[in-house]
N, C-alpha and C positions, 0 to 999 in steps of 0.2 A: 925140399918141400914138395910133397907129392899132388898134386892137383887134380880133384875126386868132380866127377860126371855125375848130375844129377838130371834123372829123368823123370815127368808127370805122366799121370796117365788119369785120366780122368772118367767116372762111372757114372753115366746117367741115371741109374736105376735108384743109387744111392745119392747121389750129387755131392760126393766126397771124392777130393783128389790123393789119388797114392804115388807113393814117391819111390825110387830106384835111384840109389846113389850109390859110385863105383867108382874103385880105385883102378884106373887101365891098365896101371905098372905092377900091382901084384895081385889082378883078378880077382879080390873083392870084392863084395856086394853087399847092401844091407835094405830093405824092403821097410820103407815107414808106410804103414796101413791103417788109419785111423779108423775104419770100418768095416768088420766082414763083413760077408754077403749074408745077406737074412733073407728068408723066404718067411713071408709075414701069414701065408700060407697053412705052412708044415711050425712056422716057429723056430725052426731051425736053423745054424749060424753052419759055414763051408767056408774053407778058402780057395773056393773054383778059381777066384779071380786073380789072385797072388799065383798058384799054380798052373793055370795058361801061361 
């Protein structure tokens, strides 16, 4: 049984927590992001924040 690392990361702008969980032993990864980034702005949806 392989035992997968889950990381928070947390975005003030939005006040939703996004998730990083990772398999160490076969370098996997899987991004849970409940919310893009919106620019209320423009209107506009980006994934600046998953891509940093």
């Amino acid at each position: 049984m392989t035992t997968s690392e889950v990381h928070s990361f947390f975005d003030e702008a939005t006040f939703t927590v996004s998730y990083l969980v990772a398999d160490p032993k076969t370098g996997r990864a899987a991004i849970i992001d409940s919310v893009l980034d919106f620019d209320p702005a423009s209107g506009r949806t980006s994934t600046r924040s998953a891509d940093a």
